[in-house]
Biopython code that builds the backbone (N, CA, C, O; Angstrom):
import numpy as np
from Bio.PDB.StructureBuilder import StructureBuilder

atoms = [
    (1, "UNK", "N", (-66.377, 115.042, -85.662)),
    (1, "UNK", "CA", (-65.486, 114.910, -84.531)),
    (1, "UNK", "C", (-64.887, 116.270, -84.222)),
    (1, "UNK", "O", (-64.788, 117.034, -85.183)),
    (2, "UNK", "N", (-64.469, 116.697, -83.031)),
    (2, "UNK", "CA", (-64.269, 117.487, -82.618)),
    (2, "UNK", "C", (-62.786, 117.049, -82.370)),
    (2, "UNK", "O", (-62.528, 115.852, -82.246)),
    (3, "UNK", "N", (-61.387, 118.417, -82.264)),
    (3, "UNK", "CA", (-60.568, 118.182, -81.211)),
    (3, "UNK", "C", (-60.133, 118.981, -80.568)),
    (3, "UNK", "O", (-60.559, 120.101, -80.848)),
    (4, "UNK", "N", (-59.473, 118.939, -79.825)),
    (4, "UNK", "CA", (-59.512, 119.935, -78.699)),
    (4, "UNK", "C", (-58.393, 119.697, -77.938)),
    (4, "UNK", "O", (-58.361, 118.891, -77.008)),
    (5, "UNK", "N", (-57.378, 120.448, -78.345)),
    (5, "UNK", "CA", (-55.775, 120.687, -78.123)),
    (5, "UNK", "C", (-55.759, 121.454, -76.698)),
    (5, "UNK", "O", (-56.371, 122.461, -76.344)),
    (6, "UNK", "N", (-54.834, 120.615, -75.995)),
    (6, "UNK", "CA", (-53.866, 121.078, -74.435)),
    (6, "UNK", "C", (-52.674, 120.905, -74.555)),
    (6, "UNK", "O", (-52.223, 119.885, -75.077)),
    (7, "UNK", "N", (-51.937, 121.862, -74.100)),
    (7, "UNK", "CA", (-50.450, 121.461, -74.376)),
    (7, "UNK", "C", (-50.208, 121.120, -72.892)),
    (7, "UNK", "O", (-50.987, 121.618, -72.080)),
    (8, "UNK", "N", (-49.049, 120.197, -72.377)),
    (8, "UNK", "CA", (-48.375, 119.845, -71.365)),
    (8, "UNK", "C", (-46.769, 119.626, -71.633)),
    (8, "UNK", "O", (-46.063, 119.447, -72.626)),
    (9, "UNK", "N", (-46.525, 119.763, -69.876)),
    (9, "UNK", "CA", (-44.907, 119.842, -70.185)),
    (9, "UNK", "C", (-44.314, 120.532, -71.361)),
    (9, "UNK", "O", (-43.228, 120.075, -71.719)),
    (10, "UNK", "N", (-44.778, 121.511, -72.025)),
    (10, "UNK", "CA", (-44.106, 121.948, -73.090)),
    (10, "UNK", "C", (-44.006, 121.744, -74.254)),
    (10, "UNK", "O", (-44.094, 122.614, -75.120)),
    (11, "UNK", "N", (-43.760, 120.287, -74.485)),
    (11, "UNK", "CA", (-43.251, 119.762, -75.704)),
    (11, "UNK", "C", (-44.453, 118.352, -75.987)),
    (11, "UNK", "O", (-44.319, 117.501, -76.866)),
    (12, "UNK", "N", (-45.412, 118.414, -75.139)),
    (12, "UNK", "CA", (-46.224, 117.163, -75.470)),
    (12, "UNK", "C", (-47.830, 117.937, -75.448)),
    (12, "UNK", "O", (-48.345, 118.612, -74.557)),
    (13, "UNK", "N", (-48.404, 117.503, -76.911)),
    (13, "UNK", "CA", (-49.712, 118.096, -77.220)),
    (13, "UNK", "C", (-50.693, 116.838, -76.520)),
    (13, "UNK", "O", (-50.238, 115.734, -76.220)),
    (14, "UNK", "N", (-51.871, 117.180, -76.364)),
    (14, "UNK", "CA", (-52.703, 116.403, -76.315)),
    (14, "UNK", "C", (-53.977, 116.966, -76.855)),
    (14, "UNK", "O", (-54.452, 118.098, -76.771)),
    (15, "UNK", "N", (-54.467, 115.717, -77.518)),
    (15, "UNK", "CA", (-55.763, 115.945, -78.514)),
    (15, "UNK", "C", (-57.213, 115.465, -78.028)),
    (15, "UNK", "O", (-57.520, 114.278, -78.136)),
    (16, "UNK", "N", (-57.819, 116.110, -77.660)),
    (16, "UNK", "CA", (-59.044, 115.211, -77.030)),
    (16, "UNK", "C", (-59.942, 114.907, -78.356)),
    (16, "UNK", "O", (-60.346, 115.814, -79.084)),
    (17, "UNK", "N", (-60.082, 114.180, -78.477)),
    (17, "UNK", "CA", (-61.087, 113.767, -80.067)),
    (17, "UNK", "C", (-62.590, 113.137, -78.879)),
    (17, "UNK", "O", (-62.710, 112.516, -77.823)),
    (18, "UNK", "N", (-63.568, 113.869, -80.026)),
    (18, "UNK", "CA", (-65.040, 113.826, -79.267)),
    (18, "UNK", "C", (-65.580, 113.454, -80.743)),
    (18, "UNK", "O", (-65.245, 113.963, -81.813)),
    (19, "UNK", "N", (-66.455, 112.487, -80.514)),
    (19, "UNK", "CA", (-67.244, 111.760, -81.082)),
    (19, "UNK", "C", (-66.712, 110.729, -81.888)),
    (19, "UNK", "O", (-65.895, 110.042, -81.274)),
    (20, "UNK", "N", (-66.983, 110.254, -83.548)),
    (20, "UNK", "CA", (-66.141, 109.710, -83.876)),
    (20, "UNK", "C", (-65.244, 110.398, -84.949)),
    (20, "UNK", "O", (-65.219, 111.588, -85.261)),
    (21, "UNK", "N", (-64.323, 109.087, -85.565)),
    (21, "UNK", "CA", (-63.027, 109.878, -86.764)),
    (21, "UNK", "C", (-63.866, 108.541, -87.865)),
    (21, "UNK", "O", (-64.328, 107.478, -87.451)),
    (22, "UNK", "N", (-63.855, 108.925, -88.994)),
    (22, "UNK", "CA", (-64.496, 108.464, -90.459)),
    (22, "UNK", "C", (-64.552, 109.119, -91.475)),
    (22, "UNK", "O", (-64.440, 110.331, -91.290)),
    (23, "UNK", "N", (-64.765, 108.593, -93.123)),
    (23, "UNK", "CA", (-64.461, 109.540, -93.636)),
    (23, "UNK", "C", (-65.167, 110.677, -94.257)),
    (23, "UNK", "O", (-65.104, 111.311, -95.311)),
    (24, "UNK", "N", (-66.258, 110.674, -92.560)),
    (24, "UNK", "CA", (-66.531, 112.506, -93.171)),
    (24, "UNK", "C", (-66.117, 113.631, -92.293)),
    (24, "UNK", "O", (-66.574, 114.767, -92.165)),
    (25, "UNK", "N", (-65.061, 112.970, -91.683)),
    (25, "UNK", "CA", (-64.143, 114.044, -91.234)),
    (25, "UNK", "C", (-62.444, 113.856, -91.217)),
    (25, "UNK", "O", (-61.494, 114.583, -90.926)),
    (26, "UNK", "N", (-62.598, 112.637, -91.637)),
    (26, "UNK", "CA", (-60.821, 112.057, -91.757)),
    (26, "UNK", "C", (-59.369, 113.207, -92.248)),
    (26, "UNK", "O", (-58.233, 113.431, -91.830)),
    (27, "UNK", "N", (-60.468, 113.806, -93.622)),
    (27, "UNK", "CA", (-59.532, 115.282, -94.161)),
    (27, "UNK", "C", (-59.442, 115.991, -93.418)),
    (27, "UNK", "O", (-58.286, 116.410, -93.363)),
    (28, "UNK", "N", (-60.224, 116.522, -92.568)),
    (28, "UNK", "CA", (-59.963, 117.655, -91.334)),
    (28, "UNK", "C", (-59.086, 117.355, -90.887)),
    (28, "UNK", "O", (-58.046, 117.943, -91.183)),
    (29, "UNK", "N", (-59.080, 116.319, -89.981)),
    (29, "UNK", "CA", (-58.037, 115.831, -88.932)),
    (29, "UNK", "C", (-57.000, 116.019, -89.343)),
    (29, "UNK", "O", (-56.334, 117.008, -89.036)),
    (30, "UNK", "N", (-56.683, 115.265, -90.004)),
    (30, "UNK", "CA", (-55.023, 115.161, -91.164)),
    (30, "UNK", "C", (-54.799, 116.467, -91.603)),
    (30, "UNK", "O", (-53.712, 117.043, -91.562)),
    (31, "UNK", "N", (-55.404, 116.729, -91.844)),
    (31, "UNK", "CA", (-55.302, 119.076, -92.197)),
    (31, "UNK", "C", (-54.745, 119.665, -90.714)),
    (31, "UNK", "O", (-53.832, 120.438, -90.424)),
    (32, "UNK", "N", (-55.455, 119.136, -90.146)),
    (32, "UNK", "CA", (-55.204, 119.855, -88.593)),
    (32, "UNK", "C", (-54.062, 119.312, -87.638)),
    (32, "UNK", "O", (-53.447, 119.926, -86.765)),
    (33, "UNK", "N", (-53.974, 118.309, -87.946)),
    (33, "UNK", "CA", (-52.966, 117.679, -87.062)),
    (33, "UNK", "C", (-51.517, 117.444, -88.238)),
    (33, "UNK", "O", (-50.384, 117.025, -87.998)),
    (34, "UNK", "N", (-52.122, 117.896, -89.494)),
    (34, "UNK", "CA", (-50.337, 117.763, -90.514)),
    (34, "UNK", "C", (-50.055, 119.385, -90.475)),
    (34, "UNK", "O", (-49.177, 119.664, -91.291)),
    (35, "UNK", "N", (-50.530, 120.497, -89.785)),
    (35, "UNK", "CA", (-50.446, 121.519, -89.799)),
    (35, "UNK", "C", (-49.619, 121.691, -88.424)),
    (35, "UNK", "O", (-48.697, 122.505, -88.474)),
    (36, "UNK", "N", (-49.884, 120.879, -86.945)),
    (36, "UNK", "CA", (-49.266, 120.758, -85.686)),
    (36, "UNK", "C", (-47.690, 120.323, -86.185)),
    (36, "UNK", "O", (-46.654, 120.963, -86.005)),
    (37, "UNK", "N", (-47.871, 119.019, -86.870)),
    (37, "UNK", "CA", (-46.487, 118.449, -87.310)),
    (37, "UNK", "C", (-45.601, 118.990, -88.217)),
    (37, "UNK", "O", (-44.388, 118.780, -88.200)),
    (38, "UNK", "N", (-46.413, 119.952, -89.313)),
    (38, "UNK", "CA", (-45.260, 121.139, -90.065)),
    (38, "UNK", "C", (-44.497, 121.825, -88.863)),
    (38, "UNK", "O", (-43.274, 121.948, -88.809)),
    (39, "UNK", "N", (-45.536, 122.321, -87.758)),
    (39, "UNK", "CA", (-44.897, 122.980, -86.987)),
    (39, "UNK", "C", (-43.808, 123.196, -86.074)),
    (39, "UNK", "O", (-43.154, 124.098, -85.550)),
    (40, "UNK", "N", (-43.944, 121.695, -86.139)),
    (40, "UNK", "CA", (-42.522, 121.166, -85.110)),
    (40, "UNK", "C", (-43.116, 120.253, -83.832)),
    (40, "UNK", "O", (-42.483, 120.201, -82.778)),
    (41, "UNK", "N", (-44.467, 119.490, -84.024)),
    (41, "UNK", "CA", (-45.126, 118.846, -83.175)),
    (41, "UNK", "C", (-44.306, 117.453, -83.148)),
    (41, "UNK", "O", (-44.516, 116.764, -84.147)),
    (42, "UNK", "N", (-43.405, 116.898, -82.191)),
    (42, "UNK", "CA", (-42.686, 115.551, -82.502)),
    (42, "UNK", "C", (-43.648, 114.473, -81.101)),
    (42, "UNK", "O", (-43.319, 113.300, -80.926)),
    (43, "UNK", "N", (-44.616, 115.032, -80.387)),
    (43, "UNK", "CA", (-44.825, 114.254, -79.372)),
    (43, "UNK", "C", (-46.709, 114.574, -79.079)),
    (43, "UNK", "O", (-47.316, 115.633, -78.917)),
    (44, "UNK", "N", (-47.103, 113.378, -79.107)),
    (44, "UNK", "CA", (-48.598, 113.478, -79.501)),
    (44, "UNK", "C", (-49.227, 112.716, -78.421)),
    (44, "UNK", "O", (-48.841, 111.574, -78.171)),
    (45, "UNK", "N", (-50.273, 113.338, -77.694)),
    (45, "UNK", "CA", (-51.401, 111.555, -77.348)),
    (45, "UNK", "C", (-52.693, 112.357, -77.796)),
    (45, "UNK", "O", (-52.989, 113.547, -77.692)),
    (46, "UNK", "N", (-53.172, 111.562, -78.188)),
    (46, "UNK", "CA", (-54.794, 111.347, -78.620)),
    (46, "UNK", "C", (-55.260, 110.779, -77.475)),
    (46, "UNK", "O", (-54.704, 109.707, -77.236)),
    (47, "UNK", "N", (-56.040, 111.095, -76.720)),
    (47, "UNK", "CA", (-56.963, 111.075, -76.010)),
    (47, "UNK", "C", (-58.483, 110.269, -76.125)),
    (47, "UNK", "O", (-59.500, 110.887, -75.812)),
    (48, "UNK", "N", (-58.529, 109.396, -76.414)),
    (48, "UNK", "CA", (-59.753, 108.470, -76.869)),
    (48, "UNK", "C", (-61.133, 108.222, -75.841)),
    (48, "UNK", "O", (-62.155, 107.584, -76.096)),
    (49, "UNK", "N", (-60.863, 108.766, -74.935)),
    (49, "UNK", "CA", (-61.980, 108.971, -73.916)),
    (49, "UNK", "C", (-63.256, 108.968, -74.142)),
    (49, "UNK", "O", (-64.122, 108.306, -73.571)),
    (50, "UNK", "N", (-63.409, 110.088, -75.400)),
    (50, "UNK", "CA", (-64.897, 110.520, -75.861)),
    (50, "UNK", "C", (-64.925, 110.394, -77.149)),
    (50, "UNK", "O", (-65.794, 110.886, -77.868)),
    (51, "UNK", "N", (-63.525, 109.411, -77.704)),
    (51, "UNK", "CA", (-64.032, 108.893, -79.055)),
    (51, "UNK", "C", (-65.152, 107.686, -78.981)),
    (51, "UNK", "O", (-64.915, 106.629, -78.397)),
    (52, "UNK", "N", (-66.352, 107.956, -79.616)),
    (52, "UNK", "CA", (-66.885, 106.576, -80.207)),
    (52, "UNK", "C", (-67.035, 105.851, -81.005)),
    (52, "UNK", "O", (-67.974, 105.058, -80.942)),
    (53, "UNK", "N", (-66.306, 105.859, -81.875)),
    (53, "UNK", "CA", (-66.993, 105.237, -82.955)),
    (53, "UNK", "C", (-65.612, 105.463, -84.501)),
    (53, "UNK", "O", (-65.704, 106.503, -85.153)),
    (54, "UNK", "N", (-64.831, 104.741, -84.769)),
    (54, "UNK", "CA", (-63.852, 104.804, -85.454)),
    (54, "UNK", "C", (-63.949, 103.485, -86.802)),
    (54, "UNK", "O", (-64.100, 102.282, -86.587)),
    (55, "UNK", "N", (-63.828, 104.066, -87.995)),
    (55, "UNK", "CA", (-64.302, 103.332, -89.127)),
    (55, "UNK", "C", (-62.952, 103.061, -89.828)),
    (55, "UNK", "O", (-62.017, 103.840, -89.642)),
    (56, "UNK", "N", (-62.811, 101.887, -90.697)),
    (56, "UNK", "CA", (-60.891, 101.521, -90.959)),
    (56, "UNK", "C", (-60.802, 102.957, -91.674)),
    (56, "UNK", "O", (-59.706, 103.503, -91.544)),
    (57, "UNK", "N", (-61.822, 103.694, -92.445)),
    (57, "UNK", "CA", (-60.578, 105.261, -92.759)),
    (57, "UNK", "C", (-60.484, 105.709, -91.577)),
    (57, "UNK", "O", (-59.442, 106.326, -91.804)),
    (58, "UNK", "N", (-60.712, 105.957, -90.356)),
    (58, "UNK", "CA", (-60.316, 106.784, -89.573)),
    (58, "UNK", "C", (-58.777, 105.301, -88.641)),
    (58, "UNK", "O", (-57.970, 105.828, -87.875)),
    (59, "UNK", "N", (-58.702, 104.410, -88.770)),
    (59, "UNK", "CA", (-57.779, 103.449, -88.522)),
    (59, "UNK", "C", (-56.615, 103.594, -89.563)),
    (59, "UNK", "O", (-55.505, 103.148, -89.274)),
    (60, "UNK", "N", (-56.862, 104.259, -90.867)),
    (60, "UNK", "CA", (-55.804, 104.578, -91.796)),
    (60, "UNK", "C", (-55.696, 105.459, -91.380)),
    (60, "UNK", "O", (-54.705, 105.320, -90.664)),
    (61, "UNK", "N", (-56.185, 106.840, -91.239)),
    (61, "UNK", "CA", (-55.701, 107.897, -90.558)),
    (61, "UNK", "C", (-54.789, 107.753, -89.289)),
    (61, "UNK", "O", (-53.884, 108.519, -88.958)),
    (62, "UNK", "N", (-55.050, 107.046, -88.889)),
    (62, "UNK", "CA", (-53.799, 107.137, -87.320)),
    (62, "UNK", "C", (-52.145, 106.225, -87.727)),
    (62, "UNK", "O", (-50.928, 106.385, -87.647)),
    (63, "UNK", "N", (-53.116, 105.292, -88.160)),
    (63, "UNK", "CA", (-51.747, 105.025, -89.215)),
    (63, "UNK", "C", (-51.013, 105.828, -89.916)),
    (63, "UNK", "O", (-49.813, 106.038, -89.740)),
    (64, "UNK", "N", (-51.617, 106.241, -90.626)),
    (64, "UNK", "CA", (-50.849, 107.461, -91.321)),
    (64, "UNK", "C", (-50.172, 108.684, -90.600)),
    (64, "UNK", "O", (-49.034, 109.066, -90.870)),
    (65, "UNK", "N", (-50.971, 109.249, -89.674)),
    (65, "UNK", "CA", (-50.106, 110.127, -88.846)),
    (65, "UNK", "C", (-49.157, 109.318, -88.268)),
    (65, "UNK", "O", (-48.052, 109.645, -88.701)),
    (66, "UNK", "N", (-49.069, 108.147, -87.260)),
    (66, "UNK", "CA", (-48.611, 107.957, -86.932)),
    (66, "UNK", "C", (-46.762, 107.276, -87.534)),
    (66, "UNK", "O", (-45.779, 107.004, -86.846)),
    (67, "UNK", "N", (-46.936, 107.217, -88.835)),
    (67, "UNK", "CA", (-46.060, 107.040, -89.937)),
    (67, "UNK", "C", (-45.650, 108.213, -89.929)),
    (67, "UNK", "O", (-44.422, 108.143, -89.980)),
    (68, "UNK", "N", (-46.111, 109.712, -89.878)),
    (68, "UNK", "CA", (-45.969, 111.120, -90.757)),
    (68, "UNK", "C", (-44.754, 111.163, -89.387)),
    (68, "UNK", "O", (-43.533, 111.233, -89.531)),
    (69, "UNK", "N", (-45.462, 111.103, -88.165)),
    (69, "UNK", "CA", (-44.656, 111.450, -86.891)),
    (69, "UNK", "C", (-43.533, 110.603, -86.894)),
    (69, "UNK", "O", (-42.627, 110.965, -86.145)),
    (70, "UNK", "N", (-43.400, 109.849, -87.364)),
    (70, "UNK", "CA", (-41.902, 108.490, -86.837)),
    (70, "UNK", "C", (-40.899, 109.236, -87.846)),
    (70, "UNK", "O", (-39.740, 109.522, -87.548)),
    (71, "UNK", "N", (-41.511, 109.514, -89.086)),
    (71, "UNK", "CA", (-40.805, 110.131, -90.229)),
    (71, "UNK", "C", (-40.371, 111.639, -89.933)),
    (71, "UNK", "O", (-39.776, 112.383, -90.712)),
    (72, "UNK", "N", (-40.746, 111.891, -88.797)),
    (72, "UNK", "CA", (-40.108, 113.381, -88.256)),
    (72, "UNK", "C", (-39.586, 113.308, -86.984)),
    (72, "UNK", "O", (-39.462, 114.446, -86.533)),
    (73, "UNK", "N", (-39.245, 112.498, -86.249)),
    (73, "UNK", "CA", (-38.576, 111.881, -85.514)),
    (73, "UNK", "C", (-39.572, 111.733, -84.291)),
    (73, "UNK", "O", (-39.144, 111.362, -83.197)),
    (74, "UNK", "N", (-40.794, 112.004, -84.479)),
    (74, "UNK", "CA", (-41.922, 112.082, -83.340)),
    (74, "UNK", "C", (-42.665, 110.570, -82.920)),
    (74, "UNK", "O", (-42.651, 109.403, -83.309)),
    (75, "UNK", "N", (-43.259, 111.335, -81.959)),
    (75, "UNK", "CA", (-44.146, 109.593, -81.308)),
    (75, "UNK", "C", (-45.668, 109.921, -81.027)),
    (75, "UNK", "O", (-46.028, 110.885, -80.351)),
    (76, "UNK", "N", (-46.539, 108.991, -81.634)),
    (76, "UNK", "CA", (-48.130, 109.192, -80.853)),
    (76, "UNK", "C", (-48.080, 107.927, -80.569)),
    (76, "UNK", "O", (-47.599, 106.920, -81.089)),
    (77, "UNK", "N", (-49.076, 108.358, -79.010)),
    (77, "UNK", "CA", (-49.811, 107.620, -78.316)),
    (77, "UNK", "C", (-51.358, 107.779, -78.311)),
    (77, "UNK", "O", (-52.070, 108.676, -78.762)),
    (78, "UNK", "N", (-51.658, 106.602, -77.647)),
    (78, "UNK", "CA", (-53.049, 106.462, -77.438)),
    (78, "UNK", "C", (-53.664, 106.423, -76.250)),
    (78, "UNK", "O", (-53.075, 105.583, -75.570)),
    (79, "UNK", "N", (-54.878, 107.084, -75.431)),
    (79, "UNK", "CA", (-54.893, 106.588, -74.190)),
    (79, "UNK", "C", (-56.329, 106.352, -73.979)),
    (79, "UNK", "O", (-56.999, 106.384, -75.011)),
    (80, "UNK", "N", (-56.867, 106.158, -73.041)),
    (80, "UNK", "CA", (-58.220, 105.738, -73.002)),
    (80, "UNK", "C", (-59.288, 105.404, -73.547)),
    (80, "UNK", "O", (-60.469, 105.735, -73.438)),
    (81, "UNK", "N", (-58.158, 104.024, -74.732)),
    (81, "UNK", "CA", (-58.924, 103.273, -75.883)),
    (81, "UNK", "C", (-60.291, 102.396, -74.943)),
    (81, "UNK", "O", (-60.177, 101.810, -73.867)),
    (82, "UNK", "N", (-61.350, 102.543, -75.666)),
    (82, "UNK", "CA", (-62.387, 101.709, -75.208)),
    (82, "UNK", "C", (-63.154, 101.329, -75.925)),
    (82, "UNK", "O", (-63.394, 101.883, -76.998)),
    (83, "UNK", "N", (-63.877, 100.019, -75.401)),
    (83, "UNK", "CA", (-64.583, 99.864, -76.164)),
    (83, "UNK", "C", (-64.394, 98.845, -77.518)),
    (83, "UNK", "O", (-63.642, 97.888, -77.701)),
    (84, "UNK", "N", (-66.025, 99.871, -78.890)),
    (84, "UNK", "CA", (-65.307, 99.304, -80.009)),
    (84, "UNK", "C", (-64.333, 100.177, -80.760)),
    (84, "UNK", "O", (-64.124, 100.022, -81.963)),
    (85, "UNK", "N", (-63.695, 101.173, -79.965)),
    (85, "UNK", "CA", (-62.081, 101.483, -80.102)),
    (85, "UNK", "C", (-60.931, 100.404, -80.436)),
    (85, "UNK", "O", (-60.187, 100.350, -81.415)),
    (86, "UNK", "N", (-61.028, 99.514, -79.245)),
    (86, "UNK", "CA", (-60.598, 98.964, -78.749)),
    (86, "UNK", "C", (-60.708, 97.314, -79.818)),
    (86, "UNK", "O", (-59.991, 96.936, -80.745)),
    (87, "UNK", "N", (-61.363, 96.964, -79.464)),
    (87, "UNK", "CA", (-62.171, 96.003, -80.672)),
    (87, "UNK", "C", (-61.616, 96.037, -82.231)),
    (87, "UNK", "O", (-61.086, 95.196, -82.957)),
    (88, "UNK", "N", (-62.076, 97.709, -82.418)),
    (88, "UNK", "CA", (-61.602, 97.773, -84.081)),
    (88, "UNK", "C", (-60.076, 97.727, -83.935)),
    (88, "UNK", "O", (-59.677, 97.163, -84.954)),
    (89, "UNK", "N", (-59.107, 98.024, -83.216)),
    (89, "UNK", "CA", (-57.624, 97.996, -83.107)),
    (89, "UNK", "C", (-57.200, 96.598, -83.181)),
    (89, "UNK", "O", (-56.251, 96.315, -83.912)),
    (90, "UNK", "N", (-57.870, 95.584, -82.425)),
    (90, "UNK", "CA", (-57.534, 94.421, -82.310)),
    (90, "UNK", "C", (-58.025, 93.698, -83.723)),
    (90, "UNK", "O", (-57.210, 93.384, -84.591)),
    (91, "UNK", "N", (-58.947, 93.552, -83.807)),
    (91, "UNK", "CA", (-59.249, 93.058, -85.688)),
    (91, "UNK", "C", (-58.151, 93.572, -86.440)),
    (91, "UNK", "O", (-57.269, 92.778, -86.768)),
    (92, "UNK", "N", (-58.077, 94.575, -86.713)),
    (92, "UNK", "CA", (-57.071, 95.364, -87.650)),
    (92, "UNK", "C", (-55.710, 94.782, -86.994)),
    (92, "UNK", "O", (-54.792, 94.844, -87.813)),
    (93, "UNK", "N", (-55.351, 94.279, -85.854)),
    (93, "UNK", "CA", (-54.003, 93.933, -85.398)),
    (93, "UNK", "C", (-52.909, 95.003, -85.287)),
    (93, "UNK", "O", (-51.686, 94.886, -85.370)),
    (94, "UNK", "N", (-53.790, 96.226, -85.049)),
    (94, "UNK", "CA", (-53.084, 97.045, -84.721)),
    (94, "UNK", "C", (-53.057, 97.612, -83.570)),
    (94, "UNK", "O", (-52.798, 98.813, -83.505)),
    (95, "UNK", "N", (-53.363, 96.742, -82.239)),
    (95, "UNK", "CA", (-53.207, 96.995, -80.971)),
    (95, "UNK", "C", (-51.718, 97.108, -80.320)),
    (95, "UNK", "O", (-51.266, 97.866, -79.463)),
    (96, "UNK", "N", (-51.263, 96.276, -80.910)),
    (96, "UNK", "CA", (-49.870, 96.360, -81.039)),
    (96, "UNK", "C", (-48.574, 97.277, -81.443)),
    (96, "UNK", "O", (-47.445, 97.398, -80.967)),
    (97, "UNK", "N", (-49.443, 98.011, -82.822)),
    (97, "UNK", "CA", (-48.591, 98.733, -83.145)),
    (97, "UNK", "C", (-48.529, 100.115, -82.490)),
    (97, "UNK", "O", (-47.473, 100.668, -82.184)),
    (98, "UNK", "N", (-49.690, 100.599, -82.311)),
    (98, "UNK", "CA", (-49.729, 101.687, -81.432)),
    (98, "UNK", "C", (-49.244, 101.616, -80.160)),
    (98, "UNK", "O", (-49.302, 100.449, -79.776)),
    (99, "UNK", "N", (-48.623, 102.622, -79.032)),
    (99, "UNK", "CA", (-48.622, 102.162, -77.920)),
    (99, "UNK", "C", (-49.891, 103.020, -77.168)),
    (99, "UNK", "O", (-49.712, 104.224, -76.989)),
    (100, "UNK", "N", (-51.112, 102.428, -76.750)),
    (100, "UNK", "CA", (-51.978, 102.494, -76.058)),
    (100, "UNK", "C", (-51.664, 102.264, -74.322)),
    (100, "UNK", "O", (-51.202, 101.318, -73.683)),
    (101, "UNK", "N", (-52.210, 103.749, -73.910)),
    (101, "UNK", "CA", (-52.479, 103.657, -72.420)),
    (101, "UNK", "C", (-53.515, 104.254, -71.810)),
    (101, "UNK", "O", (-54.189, 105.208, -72.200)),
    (102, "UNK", "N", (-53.632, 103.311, -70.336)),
    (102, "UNK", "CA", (-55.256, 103.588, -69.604)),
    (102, "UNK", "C", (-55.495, 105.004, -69.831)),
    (102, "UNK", "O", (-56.338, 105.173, -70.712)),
    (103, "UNK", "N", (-54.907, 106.377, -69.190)),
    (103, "UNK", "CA", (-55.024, 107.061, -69.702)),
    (103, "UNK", "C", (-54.395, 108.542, -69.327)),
    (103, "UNK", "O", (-53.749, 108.460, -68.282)),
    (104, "UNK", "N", (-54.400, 109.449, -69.709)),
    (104, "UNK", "CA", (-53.593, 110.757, -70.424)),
    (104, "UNK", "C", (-52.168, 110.378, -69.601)),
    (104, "UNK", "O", (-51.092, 110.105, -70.134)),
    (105, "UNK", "N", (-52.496, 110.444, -67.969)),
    (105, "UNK", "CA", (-51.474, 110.838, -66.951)),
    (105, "UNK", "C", (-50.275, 109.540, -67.364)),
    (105, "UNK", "O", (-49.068, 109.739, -67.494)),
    (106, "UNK", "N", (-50.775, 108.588, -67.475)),
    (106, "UNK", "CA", (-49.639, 107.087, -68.166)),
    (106, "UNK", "C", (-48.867, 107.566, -69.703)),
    (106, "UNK", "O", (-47.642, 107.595, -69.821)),
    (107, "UNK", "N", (-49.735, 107.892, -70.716)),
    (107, "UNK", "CA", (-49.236, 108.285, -71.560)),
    (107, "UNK", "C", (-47.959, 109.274, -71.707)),
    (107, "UNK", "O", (-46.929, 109.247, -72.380)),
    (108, "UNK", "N", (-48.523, 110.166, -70.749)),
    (108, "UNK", "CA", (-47.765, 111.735, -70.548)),
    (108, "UNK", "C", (-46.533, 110.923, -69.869)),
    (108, "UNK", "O", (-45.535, 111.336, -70.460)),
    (109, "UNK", "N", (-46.195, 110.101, -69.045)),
    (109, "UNK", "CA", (-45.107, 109.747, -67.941)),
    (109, "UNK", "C", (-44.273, 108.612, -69.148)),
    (109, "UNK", "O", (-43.102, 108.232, -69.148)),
    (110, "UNK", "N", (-45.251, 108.333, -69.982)),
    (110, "UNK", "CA", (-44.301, 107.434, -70.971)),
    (110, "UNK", "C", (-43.232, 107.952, -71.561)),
    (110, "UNK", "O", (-42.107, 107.489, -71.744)),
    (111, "UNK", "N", (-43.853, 109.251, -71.916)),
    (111, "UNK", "CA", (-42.973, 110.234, -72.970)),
    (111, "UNK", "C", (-41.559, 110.864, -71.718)),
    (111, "UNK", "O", (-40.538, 111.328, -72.226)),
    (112, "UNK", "N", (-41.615, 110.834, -71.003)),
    (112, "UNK", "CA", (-40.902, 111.244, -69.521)),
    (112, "UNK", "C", (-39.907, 110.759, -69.552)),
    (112, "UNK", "O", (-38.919, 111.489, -69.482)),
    (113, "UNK", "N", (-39.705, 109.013, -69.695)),
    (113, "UNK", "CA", (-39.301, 108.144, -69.577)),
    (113, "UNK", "C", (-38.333, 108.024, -70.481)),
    (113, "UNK", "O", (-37.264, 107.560, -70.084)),
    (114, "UNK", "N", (-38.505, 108.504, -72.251)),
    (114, "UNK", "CA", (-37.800, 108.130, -72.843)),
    (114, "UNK", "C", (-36.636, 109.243, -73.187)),
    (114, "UNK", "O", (-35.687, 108.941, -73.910)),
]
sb = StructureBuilder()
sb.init_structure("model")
sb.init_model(0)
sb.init_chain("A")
sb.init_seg("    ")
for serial, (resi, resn, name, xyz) in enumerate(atoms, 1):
    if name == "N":
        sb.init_residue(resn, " ", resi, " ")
    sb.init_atom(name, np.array(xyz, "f"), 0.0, 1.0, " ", f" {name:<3s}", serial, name[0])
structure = sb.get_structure()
């Protein structure tokens, strides 16, 4: 998997993740994105557009960041879940816990909001 960082508005990263997250790349990610959050990263969307393909370690991984971020007073989102993105979130019953949106421009206006 690839990612591929844009910053907006300043204070909100966005991650484009390309291909899938599993665990033969799960350590990267978490290296790379617990290295954003040492930094002072409190506001996240992942970008799911050109993810395909997500295995429950890469579903513990977002969990887990998404735990690392609440615990630093931060928030991730999700946006242009599809698919069996989408699918694996709902089995796992974690469609819910994330807040998922259609995509970047919704996400970005969420964070606006609060």
């Amino acid at each position: 998997m690839e990612l591929i960082a844009h910053e907006i508005d300043v204070d909100v990263m966005i991650l484009s993740a390309d291909g899938g997250l599993n665990s033969a790349n799960a350590d990267q990610f978490v290296s790379d994105i617990g290295e954003l959050i040492d930094g002072g990263l409190r506001r996240l969307i992942i970008d799911c557009s050109r993810l395909d393909y997500i295995s429950s370690m890469g579903i513990g991984v977002l969990l887990g960041l998404s735990r690392r971020m609440k615990a630093r007073g931060g928030e991730v989102k999700l946006s242009s879940v599809r698919g069996l993105i989408v699918q694996a979130l709902h089995i796992a019953r974690l469609d819910s816990f994330f807040q998922v949106y259609r995509d970047v421009d919704q996400a970005r206006l969420a964070f606006r909001s609060e």
